[in-house]
Structure formats: structure tokens, C-alpha cells
C-alpha positions in Angstrom: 0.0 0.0 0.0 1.4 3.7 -1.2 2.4 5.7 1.8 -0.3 9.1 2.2 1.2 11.8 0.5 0.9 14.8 3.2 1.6 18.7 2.2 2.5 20.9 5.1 1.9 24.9 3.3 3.5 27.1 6.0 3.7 31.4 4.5 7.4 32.7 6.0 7.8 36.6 6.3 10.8 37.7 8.5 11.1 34.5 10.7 14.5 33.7 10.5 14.7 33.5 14.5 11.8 30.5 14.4 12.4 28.7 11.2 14.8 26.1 12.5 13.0 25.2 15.6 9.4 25.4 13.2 11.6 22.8 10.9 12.8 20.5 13.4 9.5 20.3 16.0 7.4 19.8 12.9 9.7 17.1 11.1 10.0 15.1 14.7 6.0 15.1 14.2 5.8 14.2 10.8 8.5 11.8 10.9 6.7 9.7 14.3 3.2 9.1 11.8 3.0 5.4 9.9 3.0 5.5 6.3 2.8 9.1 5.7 5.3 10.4 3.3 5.5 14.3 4.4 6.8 17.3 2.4 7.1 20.7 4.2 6.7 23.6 1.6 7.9 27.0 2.8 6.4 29.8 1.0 8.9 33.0 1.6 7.0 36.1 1.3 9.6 38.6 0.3 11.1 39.1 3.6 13.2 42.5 4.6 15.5 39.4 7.4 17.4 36.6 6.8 14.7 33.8 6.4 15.9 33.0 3.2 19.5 32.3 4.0 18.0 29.7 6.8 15.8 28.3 4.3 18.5 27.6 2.3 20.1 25.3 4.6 17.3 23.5 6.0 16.3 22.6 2.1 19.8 21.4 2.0 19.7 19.4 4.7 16.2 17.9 4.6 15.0 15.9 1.7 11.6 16.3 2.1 11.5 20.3 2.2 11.2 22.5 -0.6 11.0 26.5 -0.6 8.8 28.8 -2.9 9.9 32.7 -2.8 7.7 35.1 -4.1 9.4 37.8 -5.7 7.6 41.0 -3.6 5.1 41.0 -0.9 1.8 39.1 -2.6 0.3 38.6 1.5 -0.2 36.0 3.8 -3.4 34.4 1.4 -1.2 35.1 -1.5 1.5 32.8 -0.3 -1.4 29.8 1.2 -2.3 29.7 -2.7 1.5 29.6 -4.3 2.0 26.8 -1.7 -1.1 25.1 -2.4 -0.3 24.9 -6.1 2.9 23.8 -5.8 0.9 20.3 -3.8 -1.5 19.6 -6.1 -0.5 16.1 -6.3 -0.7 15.4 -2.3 -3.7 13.5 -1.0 -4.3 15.8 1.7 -2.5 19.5 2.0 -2.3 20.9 5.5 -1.7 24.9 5.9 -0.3 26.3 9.1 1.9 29.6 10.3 5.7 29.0 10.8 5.8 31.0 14.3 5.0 28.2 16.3 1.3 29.4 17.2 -0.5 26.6 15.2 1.2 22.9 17.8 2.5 21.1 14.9 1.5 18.2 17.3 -1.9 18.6 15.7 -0.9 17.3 12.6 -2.0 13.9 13.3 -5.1 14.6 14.7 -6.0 16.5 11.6 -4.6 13.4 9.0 -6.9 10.7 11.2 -9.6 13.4 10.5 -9.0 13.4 7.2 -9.0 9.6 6.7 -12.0 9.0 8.3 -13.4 10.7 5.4 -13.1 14.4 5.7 -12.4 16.7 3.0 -11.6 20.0 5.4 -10.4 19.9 8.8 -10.5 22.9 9.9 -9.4 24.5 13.6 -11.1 26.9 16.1 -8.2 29.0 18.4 -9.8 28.5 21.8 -7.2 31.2 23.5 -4.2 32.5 22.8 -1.5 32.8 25.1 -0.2 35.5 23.4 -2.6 37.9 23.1 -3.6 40.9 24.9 -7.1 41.7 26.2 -7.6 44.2 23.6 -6.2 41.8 20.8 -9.1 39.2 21.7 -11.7 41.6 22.2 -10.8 42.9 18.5 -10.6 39.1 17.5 -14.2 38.5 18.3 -15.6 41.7 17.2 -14.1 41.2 14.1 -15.6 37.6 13.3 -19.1 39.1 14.9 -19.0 41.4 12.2 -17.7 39.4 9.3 -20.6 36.7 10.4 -23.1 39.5 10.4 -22.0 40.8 7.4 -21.4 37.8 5.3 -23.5 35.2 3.3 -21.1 32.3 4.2 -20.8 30.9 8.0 -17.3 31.8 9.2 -16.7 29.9 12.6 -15.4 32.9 15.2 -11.9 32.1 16.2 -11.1 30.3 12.9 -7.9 30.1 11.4 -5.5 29.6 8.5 -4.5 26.6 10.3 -6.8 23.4 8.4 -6.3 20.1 6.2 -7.8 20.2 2.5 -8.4 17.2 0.7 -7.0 17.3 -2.9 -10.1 17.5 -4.8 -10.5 20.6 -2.5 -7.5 22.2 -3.0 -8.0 21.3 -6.9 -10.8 23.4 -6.7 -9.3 26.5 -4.8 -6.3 26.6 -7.2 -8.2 25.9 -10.4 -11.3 26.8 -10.3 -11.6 29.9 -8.3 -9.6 32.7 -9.7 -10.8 35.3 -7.4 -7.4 38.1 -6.7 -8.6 39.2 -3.3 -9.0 35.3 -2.2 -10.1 35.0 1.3 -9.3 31.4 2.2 -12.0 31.6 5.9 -14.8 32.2 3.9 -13.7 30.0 0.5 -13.3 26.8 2.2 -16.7 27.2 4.1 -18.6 27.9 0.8 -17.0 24.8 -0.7 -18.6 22.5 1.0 -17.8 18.8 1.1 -17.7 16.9 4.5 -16.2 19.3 6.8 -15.2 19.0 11.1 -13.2 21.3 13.0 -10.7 20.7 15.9 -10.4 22.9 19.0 -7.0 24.3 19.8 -5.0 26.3 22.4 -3.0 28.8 20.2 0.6 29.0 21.9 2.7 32.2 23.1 4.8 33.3 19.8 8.4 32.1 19.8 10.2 34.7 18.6 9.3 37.8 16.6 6.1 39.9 16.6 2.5 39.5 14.9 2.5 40.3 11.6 -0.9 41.1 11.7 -1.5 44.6 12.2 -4.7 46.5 12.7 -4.2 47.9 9.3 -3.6 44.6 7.9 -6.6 43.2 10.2 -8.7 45.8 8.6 -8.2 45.1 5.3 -8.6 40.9 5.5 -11.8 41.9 7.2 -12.5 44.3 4.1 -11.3 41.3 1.7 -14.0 39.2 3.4 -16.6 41.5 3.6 -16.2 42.3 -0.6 -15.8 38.5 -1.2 -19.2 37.6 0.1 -21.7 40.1 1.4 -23.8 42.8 -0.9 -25.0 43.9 2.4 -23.1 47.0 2.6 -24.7 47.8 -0.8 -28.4 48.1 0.6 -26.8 50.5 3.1 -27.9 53.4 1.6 -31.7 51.9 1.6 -31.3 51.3 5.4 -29.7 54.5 6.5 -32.0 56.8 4.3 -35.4 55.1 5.3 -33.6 55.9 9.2 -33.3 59.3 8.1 -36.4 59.9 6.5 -38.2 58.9 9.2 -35.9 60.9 12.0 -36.7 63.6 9.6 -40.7 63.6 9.8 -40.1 63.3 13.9 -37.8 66.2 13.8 -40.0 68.4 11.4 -42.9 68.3 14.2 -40.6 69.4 16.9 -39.6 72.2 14.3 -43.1 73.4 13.4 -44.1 73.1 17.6 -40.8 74.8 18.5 -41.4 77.5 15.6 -44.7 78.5 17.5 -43.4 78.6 21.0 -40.3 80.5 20.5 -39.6 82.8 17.7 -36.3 84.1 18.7 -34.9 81.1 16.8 -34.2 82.5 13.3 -36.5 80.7 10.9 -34.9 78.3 8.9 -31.8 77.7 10.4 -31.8 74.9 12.5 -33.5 72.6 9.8 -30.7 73.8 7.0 -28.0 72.8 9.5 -28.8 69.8 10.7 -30.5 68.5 7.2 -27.2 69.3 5.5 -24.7 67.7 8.3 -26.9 64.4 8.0 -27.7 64.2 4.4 -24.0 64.9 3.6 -22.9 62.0 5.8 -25.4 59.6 4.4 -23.7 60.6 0.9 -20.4 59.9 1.9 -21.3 56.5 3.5 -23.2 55.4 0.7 -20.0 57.2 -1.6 -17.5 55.4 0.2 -19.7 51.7 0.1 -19.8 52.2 -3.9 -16.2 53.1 -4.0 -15.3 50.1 -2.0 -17.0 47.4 -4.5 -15.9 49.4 -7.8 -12.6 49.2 -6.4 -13.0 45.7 -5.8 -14.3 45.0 -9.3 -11.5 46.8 -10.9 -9.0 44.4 -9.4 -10.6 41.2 -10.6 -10.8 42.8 -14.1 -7.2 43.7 -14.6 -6.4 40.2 -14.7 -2.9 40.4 -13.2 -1.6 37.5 -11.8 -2.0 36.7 -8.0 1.4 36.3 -7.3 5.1 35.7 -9.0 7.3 33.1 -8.0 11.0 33.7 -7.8 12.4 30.7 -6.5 11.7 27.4 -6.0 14.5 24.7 -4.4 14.1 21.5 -2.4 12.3 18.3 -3.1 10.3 17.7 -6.7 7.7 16.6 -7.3 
């Protein structure tokens, strides 16, 4: 009987201090599972350190490792795909961060998943060590929102840390040729059989998020474009509000205009009409913007990212 043929996808941007420990923690788990023949495939995301020089020798030294380097900063999703297509020909791929946050010691937990017959196994962060009070709370808010918002269930707490089957991954690299991919809520809309896996996120290594709030803003943006036309019936919503706090305040006008005429006539109602109405217009502006902008990526046809380098094992 073949051996299963088992991807690991792990994204590297300036992690030179956590690469070797990453390599060797992960290989001593891959290397413990029965007939499971395991390639590691670093995706190098144009880092400003020394993570390529340390990819370079653990490639050398390590068979089963190969590394893809994007030639300029494509993003985290960016480099999830370029790995992903470089697997095709695994029977299961398995994407996780490479700063020790996603316990490679889940690995085969998530393979037994997948050969009981599961196509995704994905995983739900039940803390994270490393996280401030403030980070979590704008953790939760943020899937809140994105669940509110979008038309595809997006488990709170998820991560990029799941297994895809290969018909799966098949279909993310083929078929959907979306630029601003947005892995959370493509795998969910996919379907198949799908189970997820609690885990305890661990403190970070070495190194520091790489997720900022600007970056946090726009994958939440990226989600919110990728599936929801909510913010589209915005301007419906908001001007109905309006309309109606309009009538209410146009009867405390017309009393108030009786009872005390030092106001001068017209004033208040051109002020606060105008500061509304010009808000609502600027929302709505902004909402429009925000999917034409959308739009004119997909149409430009670019491609989603541009491999450099690729060294290591062959498939």
C-alpha cells in the first residue's frame, strides 16, 4: 500500500529566528506518523531578514522540504495559494503559520480526520496565550462582524490553520480565480464533509504579529467584498432611518417654531438636514467606492502572485 502523500503549506515573512525550531518540531512530528510520506513547503513572502538564507540550509539538509519565494510582498493568502499549487498532487495539504502558534502536534489529529473521510479539517483558536485583552476583544468583534455581514458561515476564532483534501485544494487553485482570495470564507462555501478541531494557540516564539490592525482591517474588508452585498443596501437602510428621524424632527420644528420665535426661521433645519444628508452621501460614496474598487482588481487580470524561487524536493 502507497504511503499518504501529506503537504504541510506554512507562509514565511521575517522568521528567520523561528524557522529552525518550526523545521525541526514539525519534522519530529511528521517523521513519528506510519506511512505518511511528508513534504514541508515553505512559502517565503519577500522578507526584509534573513529567512531565506535559513531556508536555504534547511532545504539542503532535509530531503523532504522544498521553498517557494515570491518575488515581492503578494500577503499571507497570496503565499497559502503559491504553496497550495505547488501540492497539487498530495492527498491531503495541511496549511499552518511557521511562528509556532499553530502545535504542529496537531498534525495527526487532523490526517486521522482526514482519513475517516473528511475533506476540510479545519481548527477553532480557543485562547491564545499571546494575546492581549484588547487583541481578543478585536478578535471576536471582528468575526461578529464578518458573520453578520457575510453570506457564508465563518466559525469565530477560525484560522489559517486546516487540512484540504486534494479535490478541494483542486478546486481553490483551479477553479476559483478570485485576486482578493479569502481562504475563511472560501473553504466554508465549498462545502464537502467538513469538522473542525479545538486548539490552544501557543505564546509566539520569537518575533512579533504580523498582523496589524491595518492589515486586520483590510482581510476583514477582503471578506466582507468577497461575500456580502449587504453594505450595498446601506444606503436603503440608513436613508429610510433618516427619512423617518426627519418627519419626527420636522414636528418638533413646526411646535418649537410656535413657542419661541427668537430662533431664526430656517436655520436649525438647514444645518442639521445638510450635516446628515451629507454624511449619508459619503457613506453610501465610500460603500460604492469600495466594491468598484474591488471590481477593478478582478478585471485587470494580473496574476495573483510571482514566484522567484523554487529549491528543495520535486515533485
Amino acid at each position: 500500500m502507497a504511503p499518504l502523500k501529506v503537504s504541510i503549506v506554512t507562509p514565511v515573512f521575517n522568521e528567520e529566528q523561528v524557522l529552525p525550531h518550526f523545521h525541526r518540531r514539525l519534522r519530529g512530528v511528521l517523521d513519528a506518523l506510519p506511512d505518511v510520506e511528508a513534504t514541508i513547503v515553505f512559502v517565503l513572502d519577500r522578507c526584509t531578514d534573513n529567512s531565506l538564507g535559513v531556508l536555504r540550509e534547511i532545504v539542503s539538509n532535509d530531503p523532504l522540504t522544498k521553498f517557494v519565494a515570491l518575488s515581492s510582498r503578494f500577503g499571507h493568502q497570496m503565499s497559502l495559494l503559491a504553496g497550495l499549487e505547488q501540492s497539487l498532487s498530495s492527498d491531503a495539504i495541511i496549511m499552518m503559520d511557521s511562528d509556532l502558534q499553530h502545535p504542529p502536534e496537531l498534525v495527526p489529529q487532523m490526517i486521522e480526520a482526514f482519513q475517516r473521510g473528511h475533506d476540510v479539517v479545519y481548527t477553532n483558536r480557543v485562547d491564545n496565550e499571546d494575546a492581549s485583552a484588547i487583541r481578543k476583544s478585536m478578535g471576536k468583534l471582528f468575526y461578529r462582524f464578518l458573520g453578520r455581514m457575510s453570506s457564508v458561515a465563518i466559525t469565530e476564532n477560525s484560522a489559517d490553520f486546516r487540512l484540504v483534501s486534494q479535490r478541494v485544494a483542486h478546486i481553490i487553485a483551479r477553479e476559483i480565480r478570485e485576486q482578493n482570495i479569502f481562504l475563511r470564507g472560501i473553504v466554508p462555501w465549498i462545502g464537502f464533509n467538513q469538522v473542525g478541531i479545538d486548539y490552544q494557540a501557543e505564546a509566539r516564539f520569537a518575533g512579533q504579529s504580523k498582523y496589524s490592525l491595518s492589515r486586520m482591517i483590510q482581510l476583514a474588508s477582503a471578506g466582507i467584498l468577497s461575500f456580502s452585498t449587504k453594505p450595498l443596501q446601506l444606503g436603503i437602510f440608513v436613508g429610510v432611518g433618516f427619512a423617518a428621524l426627519a418627519f419626527l424632527l420636522s414636528v418638533v420644528w413646526i411646535i418649537d417654531y410656535f413657542i419661541d420665535r427668537s430662533i431664526p426661521s430656517g436655520w436649525t433645519t438647514i444645518a442639521v438636514l445638510l450635516l446628515m444628508f451629507s454624511g449619508v452621501q459619503l457613506i453610501v460614496i465610500g460603500v460604492l467606492g469600495a466594491y468598484i474598487g474591488g471590481i477593478y482588481q478582478e478585471v485587470k487580470g494580473r496574476p495573483r502572485y510571482i514566484i522567484e524561487e523554487i529549491a528543495g524536493k520535486r515533485d
